[in-house]
Structures are given as C-alpha cells and as structure tokens.
ChimeraX commands (.cxc) that place a marker at each C-alpha (Angstrom):
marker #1 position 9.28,5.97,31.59 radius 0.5
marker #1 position 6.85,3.16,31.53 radius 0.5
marker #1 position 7.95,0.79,29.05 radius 0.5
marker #1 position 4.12,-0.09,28.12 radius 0.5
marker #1 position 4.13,2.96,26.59 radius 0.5
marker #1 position 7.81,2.47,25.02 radius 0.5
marker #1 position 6.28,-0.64,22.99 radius 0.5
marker #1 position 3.10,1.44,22.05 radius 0.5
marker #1 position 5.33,4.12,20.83 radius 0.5
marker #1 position 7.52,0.93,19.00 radius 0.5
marker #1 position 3.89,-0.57,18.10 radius 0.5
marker #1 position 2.58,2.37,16.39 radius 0.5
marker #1 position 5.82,3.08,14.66 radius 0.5
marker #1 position 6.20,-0.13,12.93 radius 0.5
marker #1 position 2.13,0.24,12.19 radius 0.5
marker #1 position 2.87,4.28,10.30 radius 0.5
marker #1 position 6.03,2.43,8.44 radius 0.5
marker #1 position 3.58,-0.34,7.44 radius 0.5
marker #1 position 0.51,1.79,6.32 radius 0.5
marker #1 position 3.19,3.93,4.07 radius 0.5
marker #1 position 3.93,1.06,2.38 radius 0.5
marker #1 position 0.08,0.87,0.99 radius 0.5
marker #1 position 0.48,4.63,-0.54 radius 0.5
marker #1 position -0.19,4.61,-3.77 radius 0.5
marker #1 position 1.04,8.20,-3.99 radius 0.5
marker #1 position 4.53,8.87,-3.71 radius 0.5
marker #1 position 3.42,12.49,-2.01 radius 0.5
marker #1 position 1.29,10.27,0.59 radius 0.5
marker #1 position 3.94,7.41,1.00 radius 0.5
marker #1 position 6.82,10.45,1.59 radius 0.5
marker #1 position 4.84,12.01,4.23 radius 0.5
marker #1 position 3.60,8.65,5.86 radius 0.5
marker #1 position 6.79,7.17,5.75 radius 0.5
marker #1 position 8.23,10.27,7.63 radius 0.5
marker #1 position 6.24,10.21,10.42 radius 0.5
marker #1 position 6.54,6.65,10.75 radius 0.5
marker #1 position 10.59,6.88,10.73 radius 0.5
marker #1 position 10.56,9.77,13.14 radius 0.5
marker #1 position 8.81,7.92,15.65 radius 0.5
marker #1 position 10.89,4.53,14.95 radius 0.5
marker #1 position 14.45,6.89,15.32 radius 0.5
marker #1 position 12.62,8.60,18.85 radius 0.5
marker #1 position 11.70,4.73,20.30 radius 0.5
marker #1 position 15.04,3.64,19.11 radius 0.5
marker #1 position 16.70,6.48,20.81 radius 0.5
marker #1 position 14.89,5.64,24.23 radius 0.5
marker #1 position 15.36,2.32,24.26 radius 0.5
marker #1 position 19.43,2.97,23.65 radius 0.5
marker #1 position 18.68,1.18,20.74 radius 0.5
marker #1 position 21.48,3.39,18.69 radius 0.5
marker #1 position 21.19,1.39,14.93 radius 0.5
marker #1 position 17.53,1.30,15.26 radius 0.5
marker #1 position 17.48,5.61,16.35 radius 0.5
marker #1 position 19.99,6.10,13.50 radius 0.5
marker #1 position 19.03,4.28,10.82 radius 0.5
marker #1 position 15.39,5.91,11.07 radius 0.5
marker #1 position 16.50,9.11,11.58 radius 0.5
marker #1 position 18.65,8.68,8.07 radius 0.5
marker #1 position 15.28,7.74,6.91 radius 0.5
marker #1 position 13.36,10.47,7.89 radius 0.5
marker #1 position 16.00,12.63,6.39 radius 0.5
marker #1 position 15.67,10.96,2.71 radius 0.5
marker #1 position 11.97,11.66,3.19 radius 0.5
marker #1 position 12.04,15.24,3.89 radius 0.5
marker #1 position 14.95,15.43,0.66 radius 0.5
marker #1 position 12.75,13.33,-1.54 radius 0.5
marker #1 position 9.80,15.86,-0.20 radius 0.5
marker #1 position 11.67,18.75,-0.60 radius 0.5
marker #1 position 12.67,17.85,-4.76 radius 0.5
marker #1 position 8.68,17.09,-5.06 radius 0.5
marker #1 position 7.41,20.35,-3.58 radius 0.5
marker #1 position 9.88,22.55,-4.93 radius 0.5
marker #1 position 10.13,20.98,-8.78 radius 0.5
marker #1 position 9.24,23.60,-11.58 radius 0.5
marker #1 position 7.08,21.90,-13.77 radius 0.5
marker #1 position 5.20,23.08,-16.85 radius 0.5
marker #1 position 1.52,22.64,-17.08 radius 0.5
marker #1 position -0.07,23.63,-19.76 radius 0.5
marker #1 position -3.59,23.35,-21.16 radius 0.5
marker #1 position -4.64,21.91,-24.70 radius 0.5
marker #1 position -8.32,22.71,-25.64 radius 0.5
marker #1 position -10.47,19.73,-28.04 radius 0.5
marker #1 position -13.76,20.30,-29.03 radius 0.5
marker #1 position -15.71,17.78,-27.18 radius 0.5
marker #1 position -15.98,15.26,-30.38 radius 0.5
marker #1 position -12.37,14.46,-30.34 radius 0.5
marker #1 position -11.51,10.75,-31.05 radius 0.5
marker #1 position -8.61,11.10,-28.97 radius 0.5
marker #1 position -10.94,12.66,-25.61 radius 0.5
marker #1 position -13.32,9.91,-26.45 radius 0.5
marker #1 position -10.72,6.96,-26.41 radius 0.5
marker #1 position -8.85,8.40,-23.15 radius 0.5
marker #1 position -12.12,8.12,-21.44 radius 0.5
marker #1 position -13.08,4.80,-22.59 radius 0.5
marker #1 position -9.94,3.74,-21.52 radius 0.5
marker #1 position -9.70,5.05,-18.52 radius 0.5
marker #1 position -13.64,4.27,-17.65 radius 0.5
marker #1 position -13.25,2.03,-14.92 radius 0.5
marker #1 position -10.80,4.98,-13.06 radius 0.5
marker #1 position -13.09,7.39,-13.53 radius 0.5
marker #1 position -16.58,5.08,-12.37 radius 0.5
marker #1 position -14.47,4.88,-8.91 radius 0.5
marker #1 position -14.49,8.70,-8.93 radius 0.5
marker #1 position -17.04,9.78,-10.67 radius 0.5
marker #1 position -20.28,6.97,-10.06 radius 0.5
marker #1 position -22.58,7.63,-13.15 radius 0.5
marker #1 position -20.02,9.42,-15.34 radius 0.5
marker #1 position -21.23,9.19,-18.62 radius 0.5
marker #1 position -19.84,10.93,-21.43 radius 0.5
marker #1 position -22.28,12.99,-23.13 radius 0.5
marker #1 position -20.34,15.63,-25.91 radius 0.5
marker #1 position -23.37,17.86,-26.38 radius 0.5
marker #1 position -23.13,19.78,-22.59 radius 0.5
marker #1 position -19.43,20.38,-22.92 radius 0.5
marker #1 position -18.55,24.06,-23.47 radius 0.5
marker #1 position -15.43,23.48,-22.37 radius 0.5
marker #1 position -13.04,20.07,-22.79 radius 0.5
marker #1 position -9.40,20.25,-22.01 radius 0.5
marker #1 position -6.68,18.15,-21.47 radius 0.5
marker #1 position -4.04,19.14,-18.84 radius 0.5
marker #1 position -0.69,18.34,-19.86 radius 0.5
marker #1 position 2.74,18.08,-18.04 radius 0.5
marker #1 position 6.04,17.94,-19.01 radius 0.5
marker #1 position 4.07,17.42,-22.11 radius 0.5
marker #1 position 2.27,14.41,-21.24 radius 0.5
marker #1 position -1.39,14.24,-20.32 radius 0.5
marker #1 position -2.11,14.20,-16.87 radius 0.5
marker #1 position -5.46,14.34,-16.77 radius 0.5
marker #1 position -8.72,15.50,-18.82 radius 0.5
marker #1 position -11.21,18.67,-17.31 radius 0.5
marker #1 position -14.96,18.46,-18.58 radius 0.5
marker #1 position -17.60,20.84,-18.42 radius 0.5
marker #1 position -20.79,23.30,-19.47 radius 0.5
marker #1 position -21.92,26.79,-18.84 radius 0.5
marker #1 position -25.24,27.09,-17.34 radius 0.5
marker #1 position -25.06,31.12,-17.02 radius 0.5
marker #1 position -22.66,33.50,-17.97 radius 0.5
marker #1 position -20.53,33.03,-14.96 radius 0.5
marker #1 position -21.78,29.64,-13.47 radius 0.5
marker #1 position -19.52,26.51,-14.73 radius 0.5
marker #1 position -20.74,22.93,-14.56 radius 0.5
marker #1 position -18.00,20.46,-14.07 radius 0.5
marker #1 position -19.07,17.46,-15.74 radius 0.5
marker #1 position -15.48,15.49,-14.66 radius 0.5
marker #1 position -11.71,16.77,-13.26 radius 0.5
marker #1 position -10.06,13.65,-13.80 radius 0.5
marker #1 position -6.49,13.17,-13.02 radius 0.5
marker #1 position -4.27,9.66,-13.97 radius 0.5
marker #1 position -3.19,8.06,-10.96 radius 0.5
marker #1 position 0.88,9.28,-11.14 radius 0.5
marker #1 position -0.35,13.01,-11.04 radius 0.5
marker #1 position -2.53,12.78,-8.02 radius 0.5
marker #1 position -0.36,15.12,-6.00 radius 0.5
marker #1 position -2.93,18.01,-6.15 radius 0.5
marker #1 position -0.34,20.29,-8.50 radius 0.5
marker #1 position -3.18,19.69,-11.33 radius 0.5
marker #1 position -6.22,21.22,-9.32 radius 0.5
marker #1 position -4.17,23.81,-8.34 radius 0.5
marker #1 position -3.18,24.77,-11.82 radius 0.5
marker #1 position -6.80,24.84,-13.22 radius 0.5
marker #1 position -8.80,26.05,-10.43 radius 0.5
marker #1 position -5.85,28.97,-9.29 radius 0.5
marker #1 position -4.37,29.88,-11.75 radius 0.5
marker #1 position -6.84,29.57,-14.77 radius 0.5
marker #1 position -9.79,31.13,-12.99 radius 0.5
marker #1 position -9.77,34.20,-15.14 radius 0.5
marker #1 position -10.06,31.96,-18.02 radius 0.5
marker #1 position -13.24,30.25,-16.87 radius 0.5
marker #1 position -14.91,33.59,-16.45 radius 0.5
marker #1 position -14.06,34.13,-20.17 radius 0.5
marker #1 position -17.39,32.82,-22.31 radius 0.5
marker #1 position -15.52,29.94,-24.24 radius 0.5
marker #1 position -16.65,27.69,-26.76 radius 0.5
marker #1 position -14.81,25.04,-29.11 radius 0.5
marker #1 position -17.86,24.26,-31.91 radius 0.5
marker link #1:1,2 radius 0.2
marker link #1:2,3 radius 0.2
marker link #1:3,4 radius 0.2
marker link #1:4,5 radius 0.2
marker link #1:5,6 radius 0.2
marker link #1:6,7 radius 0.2
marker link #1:7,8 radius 0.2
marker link #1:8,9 radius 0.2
marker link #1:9,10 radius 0.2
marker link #1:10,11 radius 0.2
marker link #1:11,12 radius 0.2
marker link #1:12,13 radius 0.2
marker link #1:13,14 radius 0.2
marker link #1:14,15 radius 0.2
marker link #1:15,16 radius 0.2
marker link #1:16,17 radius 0.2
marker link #1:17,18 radius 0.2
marker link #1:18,19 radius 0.2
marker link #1:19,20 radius 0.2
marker link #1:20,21 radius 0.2
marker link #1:21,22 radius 0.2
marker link #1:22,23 radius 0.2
marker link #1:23,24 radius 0.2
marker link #1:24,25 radius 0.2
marker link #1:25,26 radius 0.2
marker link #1:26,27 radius 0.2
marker link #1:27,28 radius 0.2
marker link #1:28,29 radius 0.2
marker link #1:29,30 radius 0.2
marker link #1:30,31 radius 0.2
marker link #1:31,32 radius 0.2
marker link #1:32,33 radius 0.2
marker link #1:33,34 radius 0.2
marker link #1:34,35 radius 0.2
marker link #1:35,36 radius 0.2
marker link #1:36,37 radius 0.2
marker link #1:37,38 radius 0.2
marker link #1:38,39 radius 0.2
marker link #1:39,40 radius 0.2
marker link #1:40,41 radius 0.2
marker link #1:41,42 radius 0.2
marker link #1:42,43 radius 0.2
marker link #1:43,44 radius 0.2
marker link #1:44,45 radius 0.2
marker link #1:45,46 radius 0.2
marker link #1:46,47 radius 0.2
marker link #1:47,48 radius 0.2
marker link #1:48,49 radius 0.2
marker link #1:49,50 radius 0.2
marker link #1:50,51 radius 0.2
marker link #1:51,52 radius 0.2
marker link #1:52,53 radius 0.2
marker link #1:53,54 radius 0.2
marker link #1:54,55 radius 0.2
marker link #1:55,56 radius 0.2
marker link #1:56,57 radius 0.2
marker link #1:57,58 radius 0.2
marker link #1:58,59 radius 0.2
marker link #1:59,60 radius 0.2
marker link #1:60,61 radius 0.2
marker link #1:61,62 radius 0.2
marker link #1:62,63 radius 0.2
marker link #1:63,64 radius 0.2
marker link #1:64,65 radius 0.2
marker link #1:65,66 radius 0.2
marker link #1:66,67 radius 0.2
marker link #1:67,68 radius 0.2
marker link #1:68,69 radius 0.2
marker link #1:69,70 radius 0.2
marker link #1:70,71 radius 0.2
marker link #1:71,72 radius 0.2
marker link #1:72,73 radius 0.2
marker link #1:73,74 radius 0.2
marker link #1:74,75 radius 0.2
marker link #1:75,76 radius 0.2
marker link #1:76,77 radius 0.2
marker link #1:77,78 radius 0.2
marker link #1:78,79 radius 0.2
marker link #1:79,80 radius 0.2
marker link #1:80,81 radius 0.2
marker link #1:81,82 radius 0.2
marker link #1:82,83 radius 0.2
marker link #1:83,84 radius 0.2
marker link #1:84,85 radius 0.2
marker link #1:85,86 radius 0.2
marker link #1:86,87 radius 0.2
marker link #1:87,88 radius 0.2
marker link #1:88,89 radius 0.2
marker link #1:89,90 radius 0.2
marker link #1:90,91 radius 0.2
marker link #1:91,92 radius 0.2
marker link #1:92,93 radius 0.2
marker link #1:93,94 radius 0.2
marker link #1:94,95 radius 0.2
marker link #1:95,96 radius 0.2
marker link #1:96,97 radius 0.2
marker link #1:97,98 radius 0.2
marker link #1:98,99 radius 0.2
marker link #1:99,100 radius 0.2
marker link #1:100,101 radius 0.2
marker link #1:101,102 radius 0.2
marker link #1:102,103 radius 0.2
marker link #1:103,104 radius 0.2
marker link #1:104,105 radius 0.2
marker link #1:105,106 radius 0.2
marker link #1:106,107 radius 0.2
marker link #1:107,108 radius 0.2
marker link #1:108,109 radius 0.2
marker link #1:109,110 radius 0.2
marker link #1:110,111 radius 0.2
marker link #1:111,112 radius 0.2
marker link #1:112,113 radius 0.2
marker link #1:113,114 radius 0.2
marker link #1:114,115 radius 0.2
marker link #1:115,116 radius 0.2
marker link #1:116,117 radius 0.2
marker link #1:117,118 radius 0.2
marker link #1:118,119 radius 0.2
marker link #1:119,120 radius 0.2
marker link #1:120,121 radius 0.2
marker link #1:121,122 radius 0.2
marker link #1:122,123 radius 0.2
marker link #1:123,124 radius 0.2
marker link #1:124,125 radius 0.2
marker link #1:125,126 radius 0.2
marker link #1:126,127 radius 0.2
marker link #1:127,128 radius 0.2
marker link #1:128,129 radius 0.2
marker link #1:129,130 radius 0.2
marker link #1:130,131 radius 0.2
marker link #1:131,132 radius 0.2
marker link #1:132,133 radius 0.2
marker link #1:133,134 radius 0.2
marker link #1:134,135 radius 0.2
marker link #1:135,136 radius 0.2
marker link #1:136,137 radius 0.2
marker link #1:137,138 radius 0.2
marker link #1:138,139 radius 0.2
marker link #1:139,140 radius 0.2
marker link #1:140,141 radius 0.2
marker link #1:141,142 radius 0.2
marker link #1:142,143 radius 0.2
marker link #1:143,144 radius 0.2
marker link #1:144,145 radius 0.2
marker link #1:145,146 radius 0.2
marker link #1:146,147 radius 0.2
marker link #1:147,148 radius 0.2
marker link #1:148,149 radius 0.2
marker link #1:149,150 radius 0.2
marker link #1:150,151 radius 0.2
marker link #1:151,152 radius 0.2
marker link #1:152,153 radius 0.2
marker link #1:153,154 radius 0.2
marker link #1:154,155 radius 0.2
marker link #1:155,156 radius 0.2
marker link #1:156,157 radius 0.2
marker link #1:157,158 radius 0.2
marker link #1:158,159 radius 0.2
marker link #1:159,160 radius 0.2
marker link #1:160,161 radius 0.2
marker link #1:161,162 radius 0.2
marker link #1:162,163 radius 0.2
marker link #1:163,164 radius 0.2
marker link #1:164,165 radius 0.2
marker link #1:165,166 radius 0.2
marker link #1:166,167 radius 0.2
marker link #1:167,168 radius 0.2
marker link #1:168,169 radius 0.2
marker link #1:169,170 radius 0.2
marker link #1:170,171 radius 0.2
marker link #1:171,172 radius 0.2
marker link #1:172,173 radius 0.2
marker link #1:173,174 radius 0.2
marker link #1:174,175 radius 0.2
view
C-alpha cells in the first residue's frame, strides 16, 4: 500500500475525531466520533500501530454502546395544551428569543393566529414549544416547532408529527 494514502487515511481520521469534538449534539458527536475512531483503529491497524488500532477500536465500541442506550431509551413524551395567552408560553419565548431568531428569522409572537399552542414535555420537563393556526379545516399553519438545544435529537418531531397526526386533523381550539 502506498503510504501517501496511509497518512490521508491517518489525516482524515484525526480531522472526523476533531470535527466530533464541535457537536453540539451528543446524537451528532456519537455518530461523528464513531466514524472518526473506526478509521483511526483501521490506520492504526495498517501501520502495526497495535495501541493506536486498539485503543480506537475500544472507542468505537463505547460509541456504538452510548448509541445504542440513546436509540433504544423509552422515554415519555407527552403534550400539555395553553391557550396562547399563557404568561408562562410568553416568558419561554422571550427567553429563548435569540434561539429561536437563529431558527426561525422574523418569528414574532403574535397570540391571536394560534389555534393550537403546546408545549412538548419529557420526562416531564419541557423540551420544546409547537405553535400554530388553522387556515381550513384540514390545513395547519405552523407558526414555530421549537425544540431547546439538549432535545435536538429528532425524538420530538417524531412524536408530534407521527404520532399526533390524528390529533391535528381534530378541529381544536383553547379560547
């Protein structure tokens, strides 16, 4: 083997193990991270470095246990429904303004349109807030689907746009 391409392989390991450590998400850092061990245990292998193959390949293997407990943890989601003038809505989304500006450019709050204004909670602790209007009896505006930065693992989107489908058809109002 050419061993250009054995420090390119070395190169871009090192580079996958370095971008991982930028995640923000522990979902993104997991999967990141694994890639960038496999490919550190392979070059360590064919160079005959044996600690360098090893230790990497123990990493990789704590990544795909740490990925395994994330993807396979029961958790309970649940929804709680506020009508749209509720202090506590209103001072989540001041507070977490800047957030949602990166998100959502132009988001401004406007109680009046929403129809529908839930928080989604996890464990019992809000993970994010869903906003939004009916236009027709089966067409639903979302007005913002914002998630807090420690539940951005896509488990909340699936929740309200899977599983509570059925709900949204239902004609729903909180005035």
């Amino acid at each position: 083997m050419d061993i250009s391409l054995l420090h390119w392989i070395g190169y871009f390991a090192s580079i996958t193990i370095a971008l991982s450590m930028t995640m923000n998400s522990i979902l993104k850092f997991r999967w990141i991270n694994l890639a960038g061990a496999l490919t550190f245990s392979t070059y360590g292998v064919l160079i005959g470095a044996w600690p360098v193959g090893f230790l990497n390949a123990f990493i990789a293997m704590i990544d795909i246990y740490y990925l395994n407990s994330i993807y396979s943890k029961k958790e309970v989601f649940e929804i709680l429904e506020v009508r749209a003038d509720n202090r506590y809505l209103v001072r989540f989304l001041q507070f977490h303004d800047k957030d949602i500006q990166h998100f959502f450019p132009g988001f401004s709050y406007q109680p009046e349109l929403n129809t529908v204004s839930f928080f989604v909670l996890r464990n019992m602790a809000v993970a994010g807030v869903f906003l939004a209007h009916r236009k027709e009896d089966h067409c639903l505006s979302v007005g913002l689907d914002f998630v807090l930065p420690e539940y951005r693992d896509f488990k909340n989107g699936e929740y309200i746009y899977l599983r509570l489908r059925q709900r949204f058809m239902m004609r729903v109002s909180l005035r």
